[in-house]
N, C-alpha and C positions, 0 to 999 in steps of 0.2 A: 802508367805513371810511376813515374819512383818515390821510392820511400824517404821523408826528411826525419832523422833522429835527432832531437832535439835536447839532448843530455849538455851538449856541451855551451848550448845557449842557455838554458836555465842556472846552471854552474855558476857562469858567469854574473847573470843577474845577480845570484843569491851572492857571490862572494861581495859584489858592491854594496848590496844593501848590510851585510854584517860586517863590512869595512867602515861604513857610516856609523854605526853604532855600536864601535869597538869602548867605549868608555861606561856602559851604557852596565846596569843592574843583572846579572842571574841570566837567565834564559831571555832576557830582551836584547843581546849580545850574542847568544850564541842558536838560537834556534827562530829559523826563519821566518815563521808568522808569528812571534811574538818580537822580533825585529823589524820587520813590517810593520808595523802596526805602533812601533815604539819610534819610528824614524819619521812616521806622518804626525805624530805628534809632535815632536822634536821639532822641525821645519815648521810648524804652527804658531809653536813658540819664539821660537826665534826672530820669526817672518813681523807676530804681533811685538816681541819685546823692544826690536831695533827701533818702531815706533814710541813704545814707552818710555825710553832711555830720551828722546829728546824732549816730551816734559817735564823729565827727572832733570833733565840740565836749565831749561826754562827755570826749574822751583829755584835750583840750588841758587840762579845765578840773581831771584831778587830778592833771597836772604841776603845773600852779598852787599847788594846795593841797598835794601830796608838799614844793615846794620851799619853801612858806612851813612848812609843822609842823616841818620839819625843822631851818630856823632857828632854831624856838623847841624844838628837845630830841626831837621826835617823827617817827614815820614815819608816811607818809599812811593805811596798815593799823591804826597804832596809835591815831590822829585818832580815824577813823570807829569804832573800836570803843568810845574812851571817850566819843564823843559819844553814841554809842546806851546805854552804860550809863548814860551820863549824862539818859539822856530826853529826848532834845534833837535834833529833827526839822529837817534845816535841807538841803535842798538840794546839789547838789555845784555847780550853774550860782551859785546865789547866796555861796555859802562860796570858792569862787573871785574872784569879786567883793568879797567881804570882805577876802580875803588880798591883793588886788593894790591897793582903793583905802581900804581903812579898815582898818590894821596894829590902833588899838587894839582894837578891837572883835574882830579875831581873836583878838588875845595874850587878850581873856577867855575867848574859846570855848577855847584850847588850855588855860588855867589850869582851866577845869571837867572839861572831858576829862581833865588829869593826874590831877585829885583824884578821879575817877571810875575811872581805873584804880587808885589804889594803893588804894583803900577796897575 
């Protein structure tokens, strides 16, 4: 059986893994088990934060809307509930958007919402 030398496939590995974690602290950048070990965390984080970042935009987006209903007479609990009485299906990412670059268009949606609550 012949002999496999394996230098040139380990190389390889290690250059990718310190390619990944070229931005990276000290010796977690430049020497290979503590690059390791700094690249499985890395990916951990990242993997969990891309989840975080979308209830970070959920929050932002109904400060947005709390601050705009509240302009016009209502609280952001009180919105949403007479926009659902009202049957009116509308997003919290785009009704954010409404509030911040098209005023008229919300002051209709908050006018429906009121007459939806007091009916």
């Amino acid at each position: 059986m012949t002999r496999v030398k394996r230098g040139t496939t380990a190389k390889r590995r290690h250059k990718a893994v310190l390619a990944q974690t070229k931005g990276h602290r000290l010796g977690r950048s430049r020497v290979f088990r503590q690059a390791k070990e700094s690249l499985l965390h890395s990916l951990r984080y990242a993997y969990v934060h891309r989840r975080d970042r979308k209830g970070q935009f959920r929050r932002l987006w109904i400060v947005r809307i709390n601050a705009a209903a509240r302009e016009h007479g209502l609280s952001y609990s009180q919105l949403i509930s007479g926009l659902s009485k009202a049957q009116i299906e509308i997003d919290r990412k785009n009704l954010a958007n409404l509030a911040v670059a098209d005023a008229p268009a919300f002051a209709q949606l908050m006018e429906r919402a009121k007459a939806a609550l007091t009916s």
